[in-house]
Structure formats: C-alpha cells, structure tokens
C-alpha positions, -999 to 999 in steps of 0.1 A, spaced: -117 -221 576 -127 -238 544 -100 -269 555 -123 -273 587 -152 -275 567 -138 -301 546 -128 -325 579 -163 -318 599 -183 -328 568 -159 -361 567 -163 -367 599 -200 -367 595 -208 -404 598 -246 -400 584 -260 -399 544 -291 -390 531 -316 -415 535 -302 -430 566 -330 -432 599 -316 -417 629 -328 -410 665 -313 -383 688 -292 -403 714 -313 -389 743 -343 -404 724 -373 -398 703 -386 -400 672 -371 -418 644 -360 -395 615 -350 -398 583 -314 -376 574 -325 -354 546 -288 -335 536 -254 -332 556 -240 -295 554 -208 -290 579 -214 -306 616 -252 -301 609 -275 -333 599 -307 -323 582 -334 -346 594 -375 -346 587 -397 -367 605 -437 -371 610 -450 -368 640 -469 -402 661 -501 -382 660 -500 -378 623 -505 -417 615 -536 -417 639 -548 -382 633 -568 -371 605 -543 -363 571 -554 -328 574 -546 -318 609 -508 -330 606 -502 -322 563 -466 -313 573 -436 -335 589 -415 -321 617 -380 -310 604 -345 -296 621 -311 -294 615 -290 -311 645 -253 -317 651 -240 -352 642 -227 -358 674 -266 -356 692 -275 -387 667 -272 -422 664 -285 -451 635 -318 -465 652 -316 -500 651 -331 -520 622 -357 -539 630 -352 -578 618 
C-alpha cells in the first residue's frame, strides 16, 4: 500500500501554488497541497469580486483528483 502511495503522489503533475481549472471547465483555482491522487485547490468565487466583502468572506475550496485538472493557460 504505502509503495502506491509513493507512485500516485509522483505521478501528480501539480505543486502548490500552481492555477488550475477542472478540464470540464470553471473557475480558475489555485492548488493549495497534493496528498496521494487528491489536489487541494481554493478558489473565490466571480460574485465575490463584485459583491460586497462581507457577503462572500470565504473562498470556495475542494479536494479533486489530478486527473479532473489541467494548468489554465497563462495569460501573455
């Protein structure tokens, strides 16, 4: 078990700090931690840069499996 651990979290192509989207679209987010297959990502929702600070205080956040993401492009 623990070798299959050590080859999923390898095979995790993502690091903290990298901005993802899920491949079937969506918000951009921002990879928080990698544990196993899962990606850790946080993101704030649309609403919250148009919306009052105080109706949206908290970003969205979800664990999903690597294979679900991809790197959104970077804008030039």
């Amino acid at each position: 078990m623990k070798s299959e651990v050590g080859v999923c979290v390898s095979a995790n192509p993502f690091k903290p700090g990298d901005i993802v989207r899920l491949k079937s679209g969506g918000p951009l987010m921002t990879v928080t931690t990698i544990v196993g297959w899962d990606t850790n990502c946080t993101w704030f929702p649309v609403t919250a840069l148009v919306a009052p600070f105080e109706l949206y205080s908290f970003p969205g956040a979800t664990t999903f499996p690597f294979q679900s993401l991809e790197l959104a492009a970077k804008s030039s």
